[in-house]
N, C-alpha and C positions, 0 to 999 in steps of 0.2 A: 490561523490554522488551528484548529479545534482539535482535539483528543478525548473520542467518546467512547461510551461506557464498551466491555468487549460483550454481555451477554443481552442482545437485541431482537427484540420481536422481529419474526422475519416479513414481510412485505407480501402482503394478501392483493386481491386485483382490488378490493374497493382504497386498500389505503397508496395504489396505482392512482385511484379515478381521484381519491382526495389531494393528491401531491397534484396533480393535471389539473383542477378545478382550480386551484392556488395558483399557481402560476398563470393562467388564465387571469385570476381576475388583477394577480400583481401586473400583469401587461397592460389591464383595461385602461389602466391613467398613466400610462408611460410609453416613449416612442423603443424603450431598452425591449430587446429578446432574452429571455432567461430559460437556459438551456442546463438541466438537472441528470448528473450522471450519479448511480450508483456503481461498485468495482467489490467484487467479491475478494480482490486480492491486485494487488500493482503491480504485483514481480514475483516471479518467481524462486528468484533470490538462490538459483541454482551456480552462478558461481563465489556466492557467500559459501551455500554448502561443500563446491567443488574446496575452496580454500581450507576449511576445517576439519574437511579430513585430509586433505595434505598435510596438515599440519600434523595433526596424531598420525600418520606413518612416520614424520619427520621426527615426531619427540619418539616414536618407538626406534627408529636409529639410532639417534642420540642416544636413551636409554641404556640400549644392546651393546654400544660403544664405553661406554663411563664402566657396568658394569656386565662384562662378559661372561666371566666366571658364573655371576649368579642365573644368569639367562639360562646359561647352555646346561650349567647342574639341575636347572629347574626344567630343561628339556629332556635330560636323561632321565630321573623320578620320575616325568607322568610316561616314557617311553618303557621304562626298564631297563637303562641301557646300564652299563656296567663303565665307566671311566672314558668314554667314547674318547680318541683321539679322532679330531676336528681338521680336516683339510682345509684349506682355504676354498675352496670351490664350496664344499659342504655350509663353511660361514657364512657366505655371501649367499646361499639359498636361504639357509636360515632368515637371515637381514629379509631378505628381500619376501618370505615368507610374513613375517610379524608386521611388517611394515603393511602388508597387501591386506592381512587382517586387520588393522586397525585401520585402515583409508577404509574400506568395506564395513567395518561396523560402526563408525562417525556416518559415513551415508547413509547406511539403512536406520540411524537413528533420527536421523534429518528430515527422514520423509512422512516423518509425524509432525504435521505441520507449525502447532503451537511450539512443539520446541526449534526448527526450523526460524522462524519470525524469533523467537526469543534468542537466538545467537546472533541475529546480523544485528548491527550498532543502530543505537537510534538514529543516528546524523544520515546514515545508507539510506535506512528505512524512508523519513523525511523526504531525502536529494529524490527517490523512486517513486514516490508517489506525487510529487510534486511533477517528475518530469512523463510521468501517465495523464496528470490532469492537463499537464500543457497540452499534451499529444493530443487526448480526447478534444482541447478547446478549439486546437488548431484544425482539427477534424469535422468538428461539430458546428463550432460555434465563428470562427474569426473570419471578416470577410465575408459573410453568408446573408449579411444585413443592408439596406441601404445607406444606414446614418452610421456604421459599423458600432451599434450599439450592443452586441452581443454578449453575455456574461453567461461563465461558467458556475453554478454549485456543484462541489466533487465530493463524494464521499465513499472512502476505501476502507471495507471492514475489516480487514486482517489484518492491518498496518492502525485500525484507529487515530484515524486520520479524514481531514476535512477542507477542501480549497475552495478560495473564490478566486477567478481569474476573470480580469473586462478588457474588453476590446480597448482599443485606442481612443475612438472617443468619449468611453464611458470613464477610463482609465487618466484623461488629461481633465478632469474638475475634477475626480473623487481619487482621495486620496486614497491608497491599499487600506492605510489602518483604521478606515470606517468600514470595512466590510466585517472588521471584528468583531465591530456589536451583533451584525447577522451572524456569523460562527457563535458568539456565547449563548443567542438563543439556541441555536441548534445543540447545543451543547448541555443546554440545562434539558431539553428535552433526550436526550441520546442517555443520558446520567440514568435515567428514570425509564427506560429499555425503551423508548416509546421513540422508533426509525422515524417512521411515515411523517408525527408529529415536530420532529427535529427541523427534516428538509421543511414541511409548512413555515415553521418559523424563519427560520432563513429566507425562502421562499418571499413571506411578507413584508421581512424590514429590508431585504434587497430589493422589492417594490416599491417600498416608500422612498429609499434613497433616488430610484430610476426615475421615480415622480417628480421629484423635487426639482432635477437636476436637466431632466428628457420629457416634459410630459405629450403627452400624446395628441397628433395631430390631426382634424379630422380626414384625411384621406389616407391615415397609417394603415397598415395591411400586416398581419401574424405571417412572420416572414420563415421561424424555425416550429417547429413542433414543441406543442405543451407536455408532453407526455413525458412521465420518466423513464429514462434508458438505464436499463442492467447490462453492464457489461463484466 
């Protein structure tokens, strides 16, 4: 799994037709389908955000609790109030007032999305984008072949993040951790802003693997689509 660069040339139709042209000709000598997903985003990671600001209404209870005094004298000064004696009804509006402002502005600062992606944990991030790329393979790509030679390259840009997924039979000779040398080309390409040139690379040494392993038989038939998918 790859981690490439975050500021990347965006994807024009010709560097579509050049990513399609590649894949095309890494099938020309292999019986494998390589099926190219790009993902603007893998989640939207709205119950990371739901939790973080539960949390800041919680630590503003907690706060209001530890120190009372300070809250409620710093409630009278910007009010005007003059020594307010505090109901218990009154308190618990209070609470539940601070508490509603802080769940409320942890949210509305979430929805700027760099800092959003910068609060959920990497391991979250990872488990999410790993389980979009299955979903697209299982959608896309598994099963949808004769020889079930189907292979996923995934790549999510807001997570900076990159998967290869292979079908079963591509999956029982090739071990996961050769598909790494394809992720580090794409990766030296991704470093260097350069999208299009990334998936090409990928693209090519996941064709040489498919060759090696699948090669191509003369009545084989282009069973998935060349083209790259934005979803």
């Amino acid at each position: 799994m790859a981690r490439p660069d975050s500021a990347l040339e965006p994807m024009t139709d010709a560097d579509h037709r050049r990513v399609s042209a590649a894949v095309t000709a890494a099938e020309a000598n292999s019986a494998g389908e390589i099926v190219t997903i790009l993902a603007e985003q893998s989640d939207s990671y709205g119950d990371i955000a739901l939790a973080w600001s539960a949390l800041a209404g919680l630590i503003a209870l907690i706060a209001l609790s530890l120190a009372p005094d300070f809250y409620l004298g710093l409630y009278d000064r910007l009010t005007g109030a003059w020594m307010q004696e505090w109901t218990p009804r009154e308190l618990f509006g209070v609470a539940a007032l601070v508490a509603a402002i802080k769940f409320a502005a942890v949210w509305l600062l979430q929805l700027w999305r760099p800092l959003r992606l910068w609060l959920v944990p990497r391991p979250i991030r990872n488990r999410r984008v790993h389980a979009r790329a299955l979903t697209c393979f299982r959608v896309g790509a598994e099963r949808r072949t004769t020889g079930q030679t189907g292979i996923l390259i995934y790549l999510s840009l807001a997570e900076h993040r990159a998967e290869i997924i292979a079908e079963e039979a591509i999956a029982a000779k090739v071990p996961a951790e050769v598909w790494g040398e394809a992720l580090a080309a794409m990766l030296v390409e991704l470093k260097a802003s350069h999208m299009a040139d990334g998936l090409i690379a990928a693209v090519s040494r996941v064709g040489v693997v498919l060759a090696e392993h699948f090669p191509r038989a003369n009545q084989d038939v282009n069973e998935l689509p060349d083209r790259l998918i934005e979803v």
